[in-house]
KOLLUMDREN-559917 format. One record per residue (C-alpha): y, x negated, z negated; residue number from 0. Coordinates in nm, 2 decimals. Each point is the difference from the previous one (the first is absolute). Layout:
REM residues N
{{Y X Z} NUM}
...
REM end
This chain:
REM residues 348
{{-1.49 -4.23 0.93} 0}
{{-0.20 0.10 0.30} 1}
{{0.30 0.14 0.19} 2}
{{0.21 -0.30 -0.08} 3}
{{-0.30 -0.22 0.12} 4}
{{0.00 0.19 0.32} 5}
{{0.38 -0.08 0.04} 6}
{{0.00 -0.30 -0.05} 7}
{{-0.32 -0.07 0.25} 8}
{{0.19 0.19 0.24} 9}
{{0.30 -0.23 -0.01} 10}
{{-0.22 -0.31 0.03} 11}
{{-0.14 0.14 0.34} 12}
{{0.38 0.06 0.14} 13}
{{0.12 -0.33 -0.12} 14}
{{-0.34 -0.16 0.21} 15}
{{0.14 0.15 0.32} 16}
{{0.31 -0.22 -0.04} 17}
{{-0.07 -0.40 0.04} 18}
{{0.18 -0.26 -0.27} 19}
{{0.32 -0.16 0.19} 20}
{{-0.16 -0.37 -0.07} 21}
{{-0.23 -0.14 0.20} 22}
{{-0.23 -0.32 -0.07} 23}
{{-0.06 -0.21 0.26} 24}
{{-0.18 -0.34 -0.01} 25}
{{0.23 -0.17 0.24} 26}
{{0.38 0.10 0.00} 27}
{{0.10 0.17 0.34} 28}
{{0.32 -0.14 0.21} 29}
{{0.25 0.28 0.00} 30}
{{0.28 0.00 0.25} 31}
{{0.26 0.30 -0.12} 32}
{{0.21 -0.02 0.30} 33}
{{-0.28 0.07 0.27} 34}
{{-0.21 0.26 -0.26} 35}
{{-0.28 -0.27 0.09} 36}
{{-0.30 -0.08 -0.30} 37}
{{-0.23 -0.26 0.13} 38}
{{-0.29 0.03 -0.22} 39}
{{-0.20 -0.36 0.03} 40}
{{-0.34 0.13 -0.25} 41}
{{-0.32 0.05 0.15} 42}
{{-0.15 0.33 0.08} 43}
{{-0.28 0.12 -0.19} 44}
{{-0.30 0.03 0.23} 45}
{{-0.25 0.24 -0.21} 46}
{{0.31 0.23 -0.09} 47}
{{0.06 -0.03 0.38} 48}
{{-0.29 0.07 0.13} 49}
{{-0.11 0.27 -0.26} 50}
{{0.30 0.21 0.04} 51}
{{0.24 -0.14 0.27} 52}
{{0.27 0.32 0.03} 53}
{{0.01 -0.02 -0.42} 54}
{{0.02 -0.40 -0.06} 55}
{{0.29 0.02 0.27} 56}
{{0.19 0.24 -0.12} 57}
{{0.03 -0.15 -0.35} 58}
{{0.09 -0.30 0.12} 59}
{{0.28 0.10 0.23} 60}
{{0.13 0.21 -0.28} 61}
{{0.02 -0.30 -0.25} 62}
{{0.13 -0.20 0.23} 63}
{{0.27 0.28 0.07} 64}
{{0.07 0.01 -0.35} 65}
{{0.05 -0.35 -0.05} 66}
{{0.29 0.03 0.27} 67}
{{0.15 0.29 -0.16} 68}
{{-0.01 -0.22 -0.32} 69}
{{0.19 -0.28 0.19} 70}
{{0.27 0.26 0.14} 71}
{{0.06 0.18 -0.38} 72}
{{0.07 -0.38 -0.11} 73}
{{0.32 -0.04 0.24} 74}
{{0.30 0.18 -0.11} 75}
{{0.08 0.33 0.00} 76}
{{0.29 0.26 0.08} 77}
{{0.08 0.33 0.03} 78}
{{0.16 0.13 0.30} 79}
{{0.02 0.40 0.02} 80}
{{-0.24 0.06 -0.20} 81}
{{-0.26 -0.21 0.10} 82}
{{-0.11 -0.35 -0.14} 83}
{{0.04 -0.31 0.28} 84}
{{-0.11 -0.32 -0.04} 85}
{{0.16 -0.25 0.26} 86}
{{-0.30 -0.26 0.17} 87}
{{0.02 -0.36 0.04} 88}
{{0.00 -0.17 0.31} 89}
{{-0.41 -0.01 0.14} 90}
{{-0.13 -0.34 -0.03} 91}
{{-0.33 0.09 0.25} 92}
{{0.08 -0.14 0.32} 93}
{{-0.16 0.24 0.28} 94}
{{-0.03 -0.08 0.33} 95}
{{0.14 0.19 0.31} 96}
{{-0.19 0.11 0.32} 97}
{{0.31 -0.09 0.20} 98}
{{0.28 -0.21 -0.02} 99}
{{0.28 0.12 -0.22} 100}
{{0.31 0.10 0.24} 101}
{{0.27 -0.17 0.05} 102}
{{0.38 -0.01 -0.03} 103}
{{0.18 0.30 0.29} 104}
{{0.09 -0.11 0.32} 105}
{{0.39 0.00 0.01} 106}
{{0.13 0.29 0.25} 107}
{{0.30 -0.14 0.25} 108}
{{0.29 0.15 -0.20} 109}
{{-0.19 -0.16 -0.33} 110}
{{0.00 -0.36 0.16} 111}
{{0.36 0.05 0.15} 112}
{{0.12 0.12 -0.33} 113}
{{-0.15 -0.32 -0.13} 114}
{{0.15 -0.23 0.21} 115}
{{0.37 0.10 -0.04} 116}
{{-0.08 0.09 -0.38} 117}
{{0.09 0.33 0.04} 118}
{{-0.10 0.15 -0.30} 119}
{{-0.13 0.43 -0.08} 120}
{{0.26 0.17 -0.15} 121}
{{-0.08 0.32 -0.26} 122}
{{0.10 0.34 0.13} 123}
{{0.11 0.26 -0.23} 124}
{{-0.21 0.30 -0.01} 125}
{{0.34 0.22 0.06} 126}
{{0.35 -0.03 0.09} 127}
{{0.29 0.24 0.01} 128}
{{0.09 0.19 0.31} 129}
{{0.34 0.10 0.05} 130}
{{-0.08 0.28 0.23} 131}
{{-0.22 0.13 -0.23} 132}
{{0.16 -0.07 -0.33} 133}
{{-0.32 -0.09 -0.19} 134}
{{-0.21 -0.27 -0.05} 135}
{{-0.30 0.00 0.29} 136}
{{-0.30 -0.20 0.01} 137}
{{-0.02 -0.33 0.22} 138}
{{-0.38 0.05 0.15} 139}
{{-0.26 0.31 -0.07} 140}
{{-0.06 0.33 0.08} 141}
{{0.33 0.13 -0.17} 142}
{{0.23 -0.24 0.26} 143}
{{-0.12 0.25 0.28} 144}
{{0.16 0.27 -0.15} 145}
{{0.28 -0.09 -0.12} 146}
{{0.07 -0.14 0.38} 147}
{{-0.07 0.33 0.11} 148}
{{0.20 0.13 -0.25} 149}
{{0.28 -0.24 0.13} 150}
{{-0.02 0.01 0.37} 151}
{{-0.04 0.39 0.04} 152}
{{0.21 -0.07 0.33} 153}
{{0.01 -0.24 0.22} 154}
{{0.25 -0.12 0.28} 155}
{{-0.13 -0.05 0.32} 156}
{{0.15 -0.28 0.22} 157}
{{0.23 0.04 0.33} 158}
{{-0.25 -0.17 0.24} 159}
{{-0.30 0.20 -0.17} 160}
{{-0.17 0.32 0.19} 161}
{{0.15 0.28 -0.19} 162}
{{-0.31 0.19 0.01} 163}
{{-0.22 -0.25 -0.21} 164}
{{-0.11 0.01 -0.34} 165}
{{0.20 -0.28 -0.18} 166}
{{-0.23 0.10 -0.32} 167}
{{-0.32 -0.04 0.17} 168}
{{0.16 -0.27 0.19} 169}
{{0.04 -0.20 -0.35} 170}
{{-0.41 0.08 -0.12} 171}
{{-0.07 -0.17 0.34} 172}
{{0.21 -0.31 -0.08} 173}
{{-0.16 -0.04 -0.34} 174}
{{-0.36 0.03 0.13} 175}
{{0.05 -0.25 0.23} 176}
{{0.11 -0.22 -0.29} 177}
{{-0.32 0.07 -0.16} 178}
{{-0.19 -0.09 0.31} 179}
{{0.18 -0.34 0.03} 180}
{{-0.07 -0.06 -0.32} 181}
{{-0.39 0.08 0.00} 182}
{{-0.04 -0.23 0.31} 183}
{{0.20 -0.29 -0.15} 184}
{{-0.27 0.03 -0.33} 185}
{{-0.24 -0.05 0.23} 186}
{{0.14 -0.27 0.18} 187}
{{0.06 -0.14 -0.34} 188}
{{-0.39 0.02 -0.05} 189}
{{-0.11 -0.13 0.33} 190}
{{0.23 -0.27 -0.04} 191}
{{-0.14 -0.08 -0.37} 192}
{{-0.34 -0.03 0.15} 193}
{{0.09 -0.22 0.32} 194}
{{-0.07 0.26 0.26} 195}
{{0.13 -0.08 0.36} 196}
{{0.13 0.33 0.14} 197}
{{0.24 0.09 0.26} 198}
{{0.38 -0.01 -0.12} 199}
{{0.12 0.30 0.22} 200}
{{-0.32 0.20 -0.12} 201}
{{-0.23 0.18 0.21} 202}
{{0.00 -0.16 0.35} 203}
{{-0.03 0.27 0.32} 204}
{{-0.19 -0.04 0.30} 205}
{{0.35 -0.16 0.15} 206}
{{0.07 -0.28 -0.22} 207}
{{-0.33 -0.09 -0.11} 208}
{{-0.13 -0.39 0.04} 209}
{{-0.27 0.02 0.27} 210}
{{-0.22 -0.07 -0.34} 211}
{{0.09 0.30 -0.16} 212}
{{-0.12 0.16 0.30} 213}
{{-0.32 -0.14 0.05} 214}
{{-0.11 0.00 -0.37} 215}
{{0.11 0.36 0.04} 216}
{{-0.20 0.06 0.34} 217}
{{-0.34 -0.19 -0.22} 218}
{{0.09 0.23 -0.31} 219}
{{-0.03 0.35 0.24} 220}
{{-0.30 -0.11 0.16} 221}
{{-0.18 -0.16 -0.26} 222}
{{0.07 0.35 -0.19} 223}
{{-0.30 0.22 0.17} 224}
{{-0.35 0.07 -0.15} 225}
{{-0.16 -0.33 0.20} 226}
{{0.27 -0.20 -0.12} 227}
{{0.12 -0.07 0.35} 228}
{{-0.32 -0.10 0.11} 229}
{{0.02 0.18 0.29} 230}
{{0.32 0.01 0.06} 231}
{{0.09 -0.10 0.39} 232}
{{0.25 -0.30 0.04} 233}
{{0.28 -0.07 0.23} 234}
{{-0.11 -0.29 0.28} 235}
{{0.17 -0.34 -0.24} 236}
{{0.08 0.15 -0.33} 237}
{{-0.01 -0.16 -0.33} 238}
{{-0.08 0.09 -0.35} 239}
{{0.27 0.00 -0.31} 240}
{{-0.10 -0.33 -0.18} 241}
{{0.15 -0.10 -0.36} 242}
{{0.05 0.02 -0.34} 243}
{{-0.02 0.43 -0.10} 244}
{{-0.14 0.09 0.30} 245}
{{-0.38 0.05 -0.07} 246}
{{0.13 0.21 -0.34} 247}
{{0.15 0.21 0.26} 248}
{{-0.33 0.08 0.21} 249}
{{-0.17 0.30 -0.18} 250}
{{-0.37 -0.12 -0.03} 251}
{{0.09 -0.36 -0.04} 252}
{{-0.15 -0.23 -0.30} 253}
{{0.23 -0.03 -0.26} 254}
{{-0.02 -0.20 -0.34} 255}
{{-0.14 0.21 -0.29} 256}
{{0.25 0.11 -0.27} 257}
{{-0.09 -0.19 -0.38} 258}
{{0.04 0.31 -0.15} 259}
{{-0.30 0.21 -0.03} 260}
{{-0.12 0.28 -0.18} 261}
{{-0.26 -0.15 -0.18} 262}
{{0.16 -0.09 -0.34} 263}
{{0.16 -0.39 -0.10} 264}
{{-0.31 -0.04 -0.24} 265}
{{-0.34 0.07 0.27} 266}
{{0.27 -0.22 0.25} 267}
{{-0.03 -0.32 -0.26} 268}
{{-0.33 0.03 -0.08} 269}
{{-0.13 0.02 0.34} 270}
{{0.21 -0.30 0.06} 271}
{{-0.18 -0.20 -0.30} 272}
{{-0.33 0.07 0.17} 273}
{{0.08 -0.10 0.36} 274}
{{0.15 -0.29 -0.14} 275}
{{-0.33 -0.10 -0.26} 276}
{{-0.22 0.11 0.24} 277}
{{0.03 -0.20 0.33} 278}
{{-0.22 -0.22 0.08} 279}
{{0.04 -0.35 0.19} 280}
{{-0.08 0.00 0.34} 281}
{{-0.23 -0.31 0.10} 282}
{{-0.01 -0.20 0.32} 283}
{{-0.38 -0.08 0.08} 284}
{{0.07 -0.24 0.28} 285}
{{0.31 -0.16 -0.12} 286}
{{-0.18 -0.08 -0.34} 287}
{{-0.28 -0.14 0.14} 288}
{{0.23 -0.24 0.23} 289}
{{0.22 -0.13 -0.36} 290}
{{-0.37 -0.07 -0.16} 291}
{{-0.08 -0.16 0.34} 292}
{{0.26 -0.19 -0.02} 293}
{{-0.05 -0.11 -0.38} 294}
{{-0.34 -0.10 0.08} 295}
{{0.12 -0.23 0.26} 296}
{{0.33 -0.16 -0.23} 297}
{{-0.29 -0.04 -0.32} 298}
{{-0.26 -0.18 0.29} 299}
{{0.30 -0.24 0.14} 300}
{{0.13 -0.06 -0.37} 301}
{{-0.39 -0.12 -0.11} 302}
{{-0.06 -0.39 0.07} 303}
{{-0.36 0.06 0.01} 304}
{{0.03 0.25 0.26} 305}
{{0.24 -0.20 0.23} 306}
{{-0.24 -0.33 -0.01} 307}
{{-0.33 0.27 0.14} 308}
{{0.23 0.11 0.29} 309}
{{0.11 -0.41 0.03} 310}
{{-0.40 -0.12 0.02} 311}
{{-0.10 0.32 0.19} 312}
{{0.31 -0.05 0.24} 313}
{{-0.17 -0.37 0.10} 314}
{{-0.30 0.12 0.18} 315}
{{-0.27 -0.32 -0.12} 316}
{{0.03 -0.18 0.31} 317}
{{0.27 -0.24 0.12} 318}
{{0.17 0.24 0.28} 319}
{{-0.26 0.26 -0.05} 320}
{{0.25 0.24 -0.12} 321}
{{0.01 0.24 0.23} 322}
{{-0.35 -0.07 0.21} 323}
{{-0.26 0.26 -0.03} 324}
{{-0.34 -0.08 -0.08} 325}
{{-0.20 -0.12 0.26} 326}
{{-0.29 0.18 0.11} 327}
{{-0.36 -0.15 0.01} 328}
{{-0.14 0.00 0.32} 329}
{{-0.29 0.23 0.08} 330}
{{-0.05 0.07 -0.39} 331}
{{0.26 0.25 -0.02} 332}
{{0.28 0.27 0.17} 333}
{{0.35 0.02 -0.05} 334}
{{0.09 0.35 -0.14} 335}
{{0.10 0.23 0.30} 336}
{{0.33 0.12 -0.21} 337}
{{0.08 -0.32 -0.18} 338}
{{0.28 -0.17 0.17} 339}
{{0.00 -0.40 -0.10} 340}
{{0.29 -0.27 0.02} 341}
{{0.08 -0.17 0.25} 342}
{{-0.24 -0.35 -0.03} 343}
{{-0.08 -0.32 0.15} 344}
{{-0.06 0.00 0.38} 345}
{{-0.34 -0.11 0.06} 346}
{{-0.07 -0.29 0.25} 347}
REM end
């Protein structure tokens, strides 16, 4: 009995390592199977928290992880080589992007021709016959190469041609050049996408540059030393390049900082939120003491009992005394040195 005891304890302990596959939660969590996402919207338990933070966390991610795994056993299921596949559902969480999402690509100038005259792509085969050959040869690839070497072992060279030349290297020539012309009409395809002014005729030498060209050039070479040109003598009348690209083109110059950054999209937003909660109004001493000024001034005028005081003080007592000063008593008293008076009755 004792060893079948032991057994059976011993079983009890493995099966504790291993968690039950249901989990009890007060509130039901949102599950979104198509983004893996498990919103969990109970609240934490601050003792277990603060007793034993690592622990309480780790149990909770794991029953949360469980309850997805839950959600992605209930879709169904497949087999495909040997291995069980369930297919997700479309993600009904709506995330937001840093960035814009991109847009539809820029047509190149065969594209838009093509377009207009409705010419339309037609499938090549991936091989054809060749006569000379007798077999079937790819179209494109690696294996076109040599069966064209295979076919053109020899190769005639022309009546008006130097006899000494190499028609084979002659013909590698020829095809890198088609590979140039094509690489610089991809890029005029790009600079053309994103509305780039550049020269049609390419680079522009010192003998059929604008005069422009040549002085952005001259304020490029000299703007291009460790003072930034400060020092730099200059010719008696001459001018500096001005216009739109020219200060990117001066080393040293201020240039707009670039939005992306290494600090990651999350510190980015956050220190957003706080220099956007955080400002404070700036206040205008003198310009609010001139509005309440001026509201003190509209409340007096608006007040009837206000405008009769200024009416009876505005009389003066006397009949054309208005604007008399007082009249001084003579020999019992002096006028204030300071004190400047109106203008009063002449005396006679």
């Amino acid at each position: 009995m004792d060893i079948v005891k032991e057994i059976l304890e011993k079983q009890q302990r493995a099966l504790e390592k291993y968690k039950p596959i249901t989990v009890d939660k007060h509130l039901e969590v949102r599950l979104d199977i198509g983004s893996l996402l498990c919103t969990d919207p109970n609240d934490l338990e601050d003792k277990e928290l603060k007793n034993n933070k690592e622990q309480y966390l780790l149990n909770l991610t794991r029953d949360n992880t469980q309850l997805l795994i839950n959600g992605i056993w209930a879709l169904p299921t497949e087999r495909v080589d040997e291995c069980i596949v369930a297919k997700l559902p479309e993600p009904t969480t709506v995330l937001p992007r840093l960035r814009k999402p991109p847009g539809p690509k820029p047509l190149t100038k065969w594209e838009k021709f093509a377009k207009e005259k409705g010419i339309k792509k037609k499938k090549r085969d991936k091989k054809k016959y060749d006569e000379v050959l007798d077999k079937w040869v790819p179209t494109y690839g690696f294996k076109r190469a040599d069966a064209e070497k295979e076919k053109e072992w020899v190769l005639e060279v022309p009546k008006n041609a130097d006899p000494n030349e190499d028609m084979f290297q002659k013909k590698i020539d020829l095809r890198n050049e088609k590979v140039a012309k094509n690489e610089i009409q991809r890029m005029k395809n790009i600079v053309r996408a994103k509305k780039v002014e550049v020269p049609r005729g390419g680079y522009f030498g010192p003998e059929v540059a604008s005069s422009g060209q040549l002085l952005t050039a001259v304020t490029v070479a000299k703007s291009s030393t460790a003072s930034v040109g400060k020092f730099q003598s200059k010719l008696p009348k001459e001018k500096e390049a001005r216009g739109i690209g020219v200060k990117e083109l001066i080393p040293g110059a201020k240039r707009k900082a670039s939005h992306i950054s290494e600090q990651p999209e999350k510190e980015v937003n956050l220190d957003l939120i706080k220099s956007v909660l955080n400002k404070k109004p700036k206040y205008d001493i003198e310009k609010a003491i001139s509005l309440q000024k001026n509201e003190n001034k509209l409340e007096r005028e608006s007040n009837p009992i206000e405008k009769d005081r200024k009416a009876k003080k505005g009389k003066g007592g006397k009949k054309g005394g208005g604007k008399g000063g007082k009249k001084p008593k003579g020999g019992r008293g002096q006028r204030a040195p300071g004190k400047k008076l109106g203008v009063g009755r002449k005396r006679r």
